[in-house]
Structure formats: C-alpha cells, structure tokens
C-alpha positions as CSV (number, residue, x, y, z in Angstrom):
1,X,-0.3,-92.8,-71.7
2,X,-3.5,-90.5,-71.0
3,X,-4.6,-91.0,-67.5
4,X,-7.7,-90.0,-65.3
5,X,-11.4,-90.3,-66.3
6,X,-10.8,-90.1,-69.9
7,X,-8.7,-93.5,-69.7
8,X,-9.7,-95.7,-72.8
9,X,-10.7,-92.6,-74.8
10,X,-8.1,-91.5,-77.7
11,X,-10.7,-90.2,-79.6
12,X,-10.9,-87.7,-76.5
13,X,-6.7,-87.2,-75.6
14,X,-6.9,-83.6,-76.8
15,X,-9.5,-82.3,-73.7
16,X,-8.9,-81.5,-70.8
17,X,-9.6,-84.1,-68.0
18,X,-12.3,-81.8,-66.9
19,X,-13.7,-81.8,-69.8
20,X,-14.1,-86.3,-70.4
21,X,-17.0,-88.1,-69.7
22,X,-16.9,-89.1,-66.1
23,X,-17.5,-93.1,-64.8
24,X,-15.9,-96.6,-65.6
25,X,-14.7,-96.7,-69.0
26,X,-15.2,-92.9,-69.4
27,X,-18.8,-93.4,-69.9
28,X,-20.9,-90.7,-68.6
29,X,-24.3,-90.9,-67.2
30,X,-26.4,-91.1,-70.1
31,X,-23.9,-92.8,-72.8
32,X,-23.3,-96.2,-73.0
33,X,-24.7,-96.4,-69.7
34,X,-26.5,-99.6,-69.1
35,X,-30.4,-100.1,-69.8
36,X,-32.5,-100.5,-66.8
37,X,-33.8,-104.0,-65.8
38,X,-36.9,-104.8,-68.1
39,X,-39.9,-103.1,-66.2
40,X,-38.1,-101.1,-63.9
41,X,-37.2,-97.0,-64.5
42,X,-34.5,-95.1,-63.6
43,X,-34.7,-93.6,-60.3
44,X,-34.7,-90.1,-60.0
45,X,-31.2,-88.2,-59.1
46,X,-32.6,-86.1,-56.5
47,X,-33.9,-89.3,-54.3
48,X,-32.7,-90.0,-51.1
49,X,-30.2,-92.6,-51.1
50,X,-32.0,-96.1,-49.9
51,X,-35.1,-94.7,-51.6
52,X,-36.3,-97.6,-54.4
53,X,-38.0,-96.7,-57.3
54,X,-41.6,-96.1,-58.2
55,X,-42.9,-99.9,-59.0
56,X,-40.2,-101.9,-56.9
57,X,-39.6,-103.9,-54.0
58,X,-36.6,-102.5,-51.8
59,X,-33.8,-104.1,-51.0
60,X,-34.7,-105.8,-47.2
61,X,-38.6,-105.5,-47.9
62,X,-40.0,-108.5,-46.3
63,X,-42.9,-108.7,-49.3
64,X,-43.6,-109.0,-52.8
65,X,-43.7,-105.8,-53.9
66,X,-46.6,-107.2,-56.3
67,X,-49.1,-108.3,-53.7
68,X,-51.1,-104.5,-53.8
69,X,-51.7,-105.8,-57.9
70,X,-53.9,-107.9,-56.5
71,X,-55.5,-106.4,-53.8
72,X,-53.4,-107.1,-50.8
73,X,-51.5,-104.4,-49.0
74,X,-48.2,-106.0,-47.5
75,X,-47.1,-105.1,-44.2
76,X,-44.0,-106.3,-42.3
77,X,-45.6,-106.8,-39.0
78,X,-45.6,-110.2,-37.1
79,X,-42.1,-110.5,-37.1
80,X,-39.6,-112.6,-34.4
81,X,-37.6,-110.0,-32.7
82,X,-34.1,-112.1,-31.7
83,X,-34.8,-114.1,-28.3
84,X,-38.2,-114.4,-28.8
85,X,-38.5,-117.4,-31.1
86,X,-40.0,-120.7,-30.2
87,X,-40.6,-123.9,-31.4
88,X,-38.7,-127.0,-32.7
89,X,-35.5,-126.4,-34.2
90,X,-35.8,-129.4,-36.6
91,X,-35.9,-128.8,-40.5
92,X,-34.4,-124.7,-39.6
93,X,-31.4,-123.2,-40.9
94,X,-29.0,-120.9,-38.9
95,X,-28.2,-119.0,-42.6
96,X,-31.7,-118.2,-42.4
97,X,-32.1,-117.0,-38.8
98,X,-28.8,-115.3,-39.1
99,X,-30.8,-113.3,-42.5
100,X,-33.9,-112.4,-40.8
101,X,-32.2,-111.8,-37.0
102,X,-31.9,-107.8,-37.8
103,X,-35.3,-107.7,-39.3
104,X,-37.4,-104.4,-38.0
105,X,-41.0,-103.7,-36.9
106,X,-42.7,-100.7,-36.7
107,X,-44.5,-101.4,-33.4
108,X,-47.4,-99.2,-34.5
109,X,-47.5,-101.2,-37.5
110,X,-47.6,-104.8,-35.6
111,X,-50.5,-103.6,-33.3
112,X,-52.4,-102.5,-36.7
113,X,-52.4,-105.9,-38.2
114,X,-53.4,-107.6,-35.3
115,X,-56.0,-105.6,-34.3
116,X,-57.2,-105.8,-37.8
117,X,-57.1,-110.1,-37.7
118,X,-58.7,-110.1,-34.5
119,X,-61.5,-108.2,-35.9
120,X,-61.2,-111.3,-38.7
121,X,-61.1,-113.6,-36.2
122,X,-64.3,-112.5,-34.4
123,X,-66.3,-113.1,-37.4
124,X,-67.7,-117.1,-37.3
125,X,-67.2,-118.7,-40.4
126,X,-70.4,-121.5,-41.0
127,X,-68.7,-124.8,-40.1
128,X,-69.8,-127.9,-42.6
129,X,-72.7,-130.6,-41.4
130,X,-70.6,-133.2,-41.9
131,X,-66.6,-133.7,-41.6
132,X,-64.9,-132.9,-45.1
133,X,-61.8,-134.6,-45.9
134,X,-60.2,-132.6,-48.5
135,X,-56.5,-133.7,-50.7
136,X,-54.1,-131.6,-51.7
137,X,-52.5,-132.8,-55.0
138,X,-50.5,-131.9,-57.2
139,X,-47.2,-134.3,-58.7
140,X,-45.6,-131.1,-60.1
141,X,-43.4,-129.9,-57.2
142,X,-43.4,-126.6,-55.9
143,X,-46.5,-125.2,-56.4
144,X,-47.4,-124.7,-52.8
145,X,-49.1,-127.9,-51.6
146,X,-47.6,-127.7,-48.0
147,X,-47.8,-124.4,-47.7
148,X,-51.7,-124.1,-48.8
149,X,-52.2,-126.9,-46.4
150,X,-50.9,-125.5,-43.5
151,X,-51.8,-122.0,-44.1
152,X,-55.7,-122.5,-44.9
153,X,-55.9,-125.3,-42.1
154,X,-54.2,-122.5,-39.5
155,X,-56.9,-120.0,-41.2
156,X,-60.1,-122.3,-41.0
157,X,-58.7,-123.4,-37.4
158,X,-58.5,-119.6,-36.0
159,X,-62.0,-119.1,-37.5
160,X,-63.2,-121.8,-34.5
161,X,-62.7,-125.1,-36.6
162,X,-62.1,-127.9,-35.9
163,X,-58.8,-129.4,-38.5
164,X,-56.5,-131.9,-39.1
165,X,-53.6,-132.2,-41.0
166,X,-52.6,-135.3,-42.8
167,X,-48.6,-135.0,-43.9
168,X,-48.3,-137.6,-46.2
169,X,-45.0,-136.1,-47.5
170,X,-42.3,-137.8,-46.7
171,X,-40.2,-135.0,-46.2
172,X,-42.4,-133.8,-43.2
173,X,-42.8,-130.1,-44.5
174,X,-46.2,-129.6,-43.0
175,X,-44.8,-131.2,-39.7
176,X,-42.1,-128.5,-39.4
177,X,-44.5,-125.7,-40.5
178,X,-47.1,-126.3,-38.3
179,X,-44.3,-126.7,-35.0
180,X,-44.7,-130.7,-34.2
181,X,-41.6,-132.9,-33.9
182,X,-41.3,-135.5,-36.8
183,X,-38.2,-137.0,-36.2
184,X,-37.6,-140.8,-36.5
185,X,-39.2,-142.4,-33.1
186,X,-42.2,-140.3,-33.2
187,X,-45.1,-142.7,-34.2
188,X,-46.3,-140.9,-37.6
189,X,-48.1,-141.6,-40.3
190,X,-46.1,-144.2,-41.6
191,X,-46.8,-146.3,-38.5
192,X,-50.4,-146.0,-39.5
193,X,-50.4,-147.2,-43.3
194,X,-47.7,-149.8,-42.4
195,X,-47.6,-151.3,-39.2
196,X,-51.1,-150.2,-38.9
197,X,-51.6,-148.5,-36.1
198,X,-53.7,-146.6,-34.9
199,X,-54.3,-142.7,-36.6
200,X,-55.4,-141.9,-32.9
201,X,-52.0,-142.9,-31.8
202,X,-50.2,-140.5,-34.0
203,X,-52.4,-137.0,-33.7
204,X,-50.8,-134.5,-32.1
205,X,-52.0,-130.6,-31.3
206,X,-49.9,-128.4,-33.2
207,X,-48.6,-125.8,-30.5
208,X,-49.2,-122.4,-31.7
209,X,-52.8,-122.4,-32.6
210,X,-56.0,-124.1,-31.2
211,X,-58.1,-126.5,-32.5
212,X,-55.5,-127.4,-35.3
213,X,-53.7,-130.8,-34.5
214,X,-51.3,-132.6,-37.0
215,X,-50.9,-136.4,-37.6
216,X,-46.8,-136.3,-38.4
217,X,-44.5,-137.7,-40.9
218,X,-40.9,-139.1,-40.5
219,X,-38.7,-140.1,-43.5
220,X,-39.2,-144.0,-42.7
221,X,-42.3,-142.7,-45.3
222,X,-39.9,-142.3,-47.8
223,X,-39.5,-146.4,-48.3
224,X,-43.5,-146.8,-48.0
225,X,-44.1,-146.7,-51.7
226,X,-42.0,-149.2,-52.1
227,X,-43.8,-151.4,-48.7
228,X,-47.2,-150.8,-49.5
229,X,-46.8,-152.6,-52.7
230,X,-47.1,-156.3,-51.1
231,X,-49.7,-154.8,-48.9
232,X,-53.1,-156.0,-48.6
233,X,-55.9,-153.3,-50.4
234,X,-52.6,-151.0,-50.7
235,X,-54.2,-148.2,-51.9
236,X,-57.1,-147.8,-49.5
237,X,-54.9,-148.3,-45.8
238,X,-55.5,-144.5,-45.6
239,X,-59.0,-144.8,-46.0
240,X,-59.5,-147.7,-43.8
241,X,-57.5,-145.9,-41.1
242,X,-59.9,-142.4,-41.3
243,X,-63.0,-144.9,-41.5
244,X,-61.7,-146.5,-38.1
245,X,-61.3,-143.2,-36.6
246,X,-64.0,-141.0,-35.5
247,X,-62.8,-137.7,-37.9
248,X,-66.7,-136.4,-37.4
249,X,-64.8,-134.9,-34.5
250,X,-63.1,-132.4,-36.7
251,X,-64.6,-130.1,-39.2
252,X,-62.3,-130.4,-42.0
253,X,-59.2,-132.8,-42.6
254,X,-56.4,-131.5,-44.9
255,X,-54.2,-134.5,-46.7
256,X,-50.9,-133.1,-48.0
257,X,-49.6,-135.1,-50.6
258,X,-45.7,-135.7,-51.7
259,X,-44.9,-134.2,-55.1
260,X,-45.4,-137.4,-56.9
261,X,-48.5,-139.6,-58.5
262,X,-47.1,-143.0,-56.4
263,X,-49.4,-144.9,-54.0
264,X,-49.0,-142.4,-51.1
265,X,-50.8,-140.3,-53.3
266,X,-53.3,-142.6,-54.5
267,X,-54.2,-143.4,-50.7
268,X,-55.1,-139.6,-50.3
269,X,-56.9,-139.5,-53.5
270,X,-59.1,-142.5,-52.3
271,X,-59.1,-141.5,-48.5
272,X,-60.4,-138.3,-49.5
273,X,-64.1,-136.7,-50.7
274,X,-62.6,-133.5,-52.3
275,X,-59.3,-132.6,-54.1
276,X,-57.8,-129.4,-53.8
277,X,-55.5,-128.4,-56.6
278,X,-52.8,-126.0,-55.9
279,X,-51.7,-124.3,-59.6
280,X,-49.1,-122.2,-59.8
281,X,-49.4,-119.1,-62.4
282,X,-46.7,-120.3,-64.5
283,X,-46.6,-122.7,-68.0
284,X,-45.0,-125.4,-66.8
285,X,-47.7,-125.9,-63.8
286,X,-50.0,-126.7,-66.6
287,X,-48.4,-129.5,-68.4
288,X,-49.0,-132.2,-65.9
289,X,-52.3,-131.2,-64.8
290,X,-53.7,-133.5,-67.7
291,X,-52.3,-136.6,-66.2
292,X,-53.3,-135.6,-62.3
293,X,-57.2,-135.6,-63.9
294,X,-56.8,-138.6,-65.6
295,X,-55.3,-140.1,-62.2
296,X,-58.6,-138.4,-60.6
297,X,-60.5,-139.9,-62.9
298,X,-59.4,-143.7,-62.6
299,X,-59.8,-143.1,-59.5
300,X,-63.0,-142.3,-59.1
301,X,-64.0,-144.6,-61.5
302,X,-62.3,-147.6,-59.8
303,X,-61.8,-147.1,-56.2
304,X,-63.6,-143.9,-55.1
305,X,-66.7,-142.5,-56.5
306,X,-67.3,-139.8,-53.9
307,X,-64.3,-138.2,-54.7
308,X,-64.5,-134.9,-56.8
309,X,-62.3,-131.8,-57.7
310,X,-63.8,-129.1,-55.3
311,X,-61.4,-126.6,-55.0
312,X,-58.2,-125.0,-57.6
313,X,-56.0,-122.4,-55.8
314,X,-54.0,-120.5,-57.8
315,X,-50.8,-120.0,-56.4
316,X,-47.3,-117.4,-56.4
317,X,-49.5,-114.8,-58.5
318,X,-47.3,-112.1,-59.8
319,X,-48.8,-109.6,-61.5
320,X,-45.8,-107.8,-63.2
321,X,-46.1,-110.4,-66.0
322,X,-48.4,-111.1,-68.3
323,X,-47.8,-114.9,-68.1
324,X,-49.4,-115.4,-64.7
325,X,-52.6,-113.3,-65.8
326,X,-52.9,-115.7,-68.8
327,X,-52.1,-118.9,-67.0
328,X,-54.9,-117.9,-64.4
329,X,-57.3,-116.7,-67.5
330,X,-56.7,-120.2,-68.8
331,X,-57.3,-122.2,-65.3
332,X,-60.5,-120.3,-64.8
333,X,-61.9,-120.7,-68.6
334,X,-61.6,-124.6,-68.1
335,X,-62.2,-125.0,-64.7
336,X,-65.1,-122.6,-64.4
337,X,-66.3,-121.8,-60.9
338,X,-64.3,-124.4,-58.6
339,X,-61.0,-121.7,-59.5
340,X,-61.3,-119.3,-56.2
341,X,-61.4,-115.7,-56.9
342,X,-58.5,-114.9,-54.4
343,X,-54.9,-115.7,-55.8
344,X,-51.8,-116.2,-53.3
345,X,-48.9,-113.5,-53.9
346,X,-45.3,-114.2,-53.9
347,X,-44.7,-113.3,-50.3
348,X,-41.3,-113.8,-49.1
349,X,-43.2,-113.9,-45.3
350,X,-44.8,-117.5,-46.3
351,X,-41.6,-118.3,-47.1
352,X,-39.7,-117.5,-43.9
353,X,-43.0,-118.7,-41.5
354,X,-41.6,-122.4,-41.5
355,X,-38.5,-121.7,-40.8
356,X,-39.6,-120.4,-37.4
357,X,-41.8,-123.3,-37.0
358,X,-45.0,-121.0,-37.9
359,X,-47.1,-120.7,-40.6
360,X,-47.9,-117.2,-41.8
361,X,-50.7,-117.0,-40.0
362,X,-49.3,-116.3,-36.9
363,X,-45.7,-115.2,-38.2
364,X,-46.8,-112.6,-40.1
365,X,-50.5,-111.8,-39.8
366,X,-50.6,-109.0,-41.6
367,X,-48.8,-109.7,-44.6
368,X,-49.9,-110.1,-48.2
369,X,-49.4,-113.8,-47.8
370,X,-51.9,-114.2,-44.7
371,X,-54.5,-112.1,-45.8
372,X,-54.5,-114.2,-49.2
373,X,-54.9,-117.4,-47.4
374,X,-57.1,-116.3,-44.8
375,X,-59.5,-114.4,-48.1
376,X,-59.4,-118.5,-49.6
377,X,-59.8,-120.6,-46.6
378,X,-63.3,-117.8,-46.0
379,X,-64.4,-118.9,-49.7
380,X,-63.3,-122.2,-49.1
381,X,-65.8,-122.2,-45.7
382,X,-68.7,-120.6,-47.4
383,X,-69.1,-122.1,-50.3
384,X,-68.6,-125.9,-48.8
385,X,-70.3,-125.4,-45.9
386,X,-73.1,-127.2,-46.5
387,X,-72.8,-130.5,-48.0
C-alpha cells in the first residue's frame, strides 16, 4: 500500500513522494481544487494570514461589507465595551452577549463617528405644522418594520422632535429596542384598546434618547384580535384613543404594526394619516404588497379617507446581487416619488442594537446602518414637513 501525499493516486505509485501532488486526496493547489464561492476570488498567496479578499466582508467585521455600494462607509464604532452595558435585560440573549463581549473599537475611530453625528445633530431638521401620525405596515414579516420604526423615530427625535412610538406588535420588539420594560403588569397598549384606558396612562420616555417616549406592548396583545372582535367600533379604538389624547404635543407618531393584515392592523391603518411601507429588496417582498394596497384601499374608502401611502423604504439593500437592484428598480417604476432615494444596508450593527436595548442610533452611530436611517428620517422630515 503506497503511503504519504500521493495516497489515492495509482496512477502516480511510480514517483517519488516528493514528486505527488501535495493536499487531501493528493490534489494540489490548482487541480481539482475547489471553485471559489460565486462572486468571491481567490486570495492572493503572499497575503497576510487574517487578510480577506478584495470584495469581502472579514470574518468578525461588524458590517455588511456591501454598505460602501451604496454610499455608506461602515465603521465599527459605538460599540459596548463588557461592563458598560445598560438597559433591560428582557427579550436579550446571553449567546448573543457572549458573541459580541470581545468585540474591539479603535478609540480613534469611535471619537470620529461621534464627532461626525454631532455635527448631524446640530443641524435642525424643519419640524411639521401639525402632528403626523404615520403606520408602519407591512403583513409580510421580516422586512424591517420594527426596526425602521425605532431607528427613524430615534433619528427624527435626536434631530429635536418630538416622537412617539406606538408598538402594536404583540411581540413587543419595538419595546425592547427602544429600552422600556413590557413585561405583563406594565399597563401597555393593550390596556388602551381593550379595557380602555387611557393612552396617557401607558407612555413612557424611552431611556436613552430625549424627546422619544414609547407607549408599550405586552403579549396579553397577542389574544386582542381575537377580543376586539365583540368590541364596539372595533376597528377604530386606536383612533378614538389618539383623538382623546392631545398627540399635537409630539411632532410625529410612529405605529408599528404586527406582521399580519388582522384588526390590530386595521386600527393603525385607520388611526393613522400616512402609511409607511417597509419593502425589502427581495421577490418574495413583492407578492403581498398587492393585497396590503387593496387593504389600504378599503380602508380609505370605508373608514378612513385621510389616510394615504406617503412614504416606501426600501430595506436590507445588498448590492452584490442583481435581484435587489431590480426589485428596487421595480418599487420605484410603480411607486414613483413616495420610494426614498436612501436604501437601508444589511448591517449586522442594526441587528445587534436591540439586543443591548439600543437602537442603532446610539449603539453604533457610525455604522452603515445609522447613517442609512438617519439619510431617510432627513428625507422623511423635509419632504413632510409641511402639511
């Protein structure tokens, strides 16, 4: 039996072991070796080891290695050294701490970003004449309602606005996100469309930003479909419960919706004056966007007239494939000019802000995700702001 590199190869027992191909299987480097991952290239020989090739993310990176496609430039500052963290533990998971615990920051780096979103910051946005309740729908899940919600309601509040968040999803993602306890015996939302009490009872300020405050949900919403339907003028309690509350005190108010076209969503729909549509660059984001309109429109025609489709945000953008260009090609041909010009990255940092009980905003100001969201909530300001 022939033995060494060469094992395998009797079409090679005559040479030498010197003289085999190297590698499992005796394959050498450049036969029978396996193809590159589509898109990628093989990195160069003479690179450092750690070094990742031209084009991709490295292994650790804390960003979409696709977000300067689109004219972002990630950065990892913002990040939690170990010890530093605050916030509610609720809806966190120790896997994921345990993951980002050894995370670095250039210090130099850190101060750059936040220098840079102070200078943001110091810029006023123009704040709308009247309060503008805005819904953020969408019954295909995933596409980033929660996370728009929070993010451009973090971005519009650090601009000086006045905003509140609605979480009408039952499984309180906004709540988490935003840092404000939502556990069972806090009086949430579901107290308000149910037992009706008071929205003014519920509202609390969400603890790491100003200005931003958050009217909570618990899982008791999770049965309220299924309550509201022997309710009186079921699918307006949301409506009657803003119209009892003086919301001319806040700029904007953002309703996140639950991933689903039920009566919770139908009380946002007919509670609110604009619908933002979060779409993500992908085909099957644009199969059940026929049936949301025709909800919209059945709507409008029956129990809301005011309400109107004001704003579509396309969403997890990645430029390496073609698909996503031609999905957002497609939004904007039929939508026209309510599409906004900026489109959100894949950003592993908006994924990791809730976690910490953050949104990106203040997690990570400086990565692709932030500057994306801040970029929409600035067209989102200056093109609404006066009604």
């Amino acid at each position: 039996m022939s033995t060494g590199p060469g094992l395998g190869r009797p079409d090679r027992a005559d040479e030498s072991p010197d003289e085999q191909p190297s590698g499992p299987g005796g394959l050498g480097a450049d036969e029978g070796a396996p193809a590159p991952a589509s898109g990628g290239t093989r990195p160069d020989p003479g690179s450092s080891p750690g070094t990742a090739p031209s084009g991709h993310a490295m292994w650790g990176n804390t960003t979409s290695g696709t977000a300067e496609n689109v004219g972002y430039v990630p950065t990892n500052a913002g990040a939690q050294p170990p010890g530093s963290r605050t916030g509610p533990t609720q809806g966190e998971s120790e896997l994921v701490r345990e993951a980002l615990r050894d995370a670095k920051v250039s210090h130099e780096t850190a101060v750059t970003a936040l220098k840079a979103m102070a200078g943001r910051r110091e810029r006023e946005w123009p704040r709308p004449d009247r309060c503008r309740v805005i819904t953020i729908a969408n019954q295909k899940g995933g596409v980033g309602k929660t996370t728009s919600s929070v993010n451009i309601a973090a971005s519009l509040a650090m601009h000086g606005a006045q905003v509140l968040v609605v979480d009408l999803d039952p499984q309180g993602n906004a709540s988490t996100a935003l840092g404000v306890e939502h556990h069972a015996e806090v009086p949430s939302i579901y107290d308000v469309l149910i037992e009706d009490m008071a929205l003014a009872d519920i509202i609390v300020p969400a603890p790491e930003i100003p200005n931003l405050f958050c009217a909570p949900a618990t899982l008791n919403l999770a049965g309220a479909e299924i309550e509201l339907v022997s309710k009186v003028a079921r699918e307006s309690r949301l409506q009657r419960a803003l119209d009892a509350y003086d919301i001319e005190k806040f700029d904007y108010v953002l309703i996140d919706c639950p991933p689903s076209l039920g009566l919770l969503t139908v009380n946002a729909l007919v509670g609110g004056d604009e619908l933002l549509i979060p779409i993500q660059c992908e085909y099957y984001a644009l199969e059940g966007l026929g049936q949301l309109i025709r909800t919209v429109d059945l709507v409008k025609a029956h129990l809301n007239q005011k309400l109107r489709v004001s704003t579509i945000l396309l969403t997890m953008y990645d430029a390496r494939t073609r698909l996503a260009a031609q999905v957002a090609e497609d939004v904007r041909t039929h939508f026209g000019d309510v599409v906004l010009n900026t489109v959100i990255p894949r950003s592993v940092r908006v994924s990791e802000a809730p976690s910490y009980g953050q949104s990106v905003m203040t997690y990570d100001p400086g990565s692709s995700g932030a500057l994306a969201y801040s970029e929409a909530a600035s067209e989102m300001a200056h093109g609404g702001a006066v009604q």
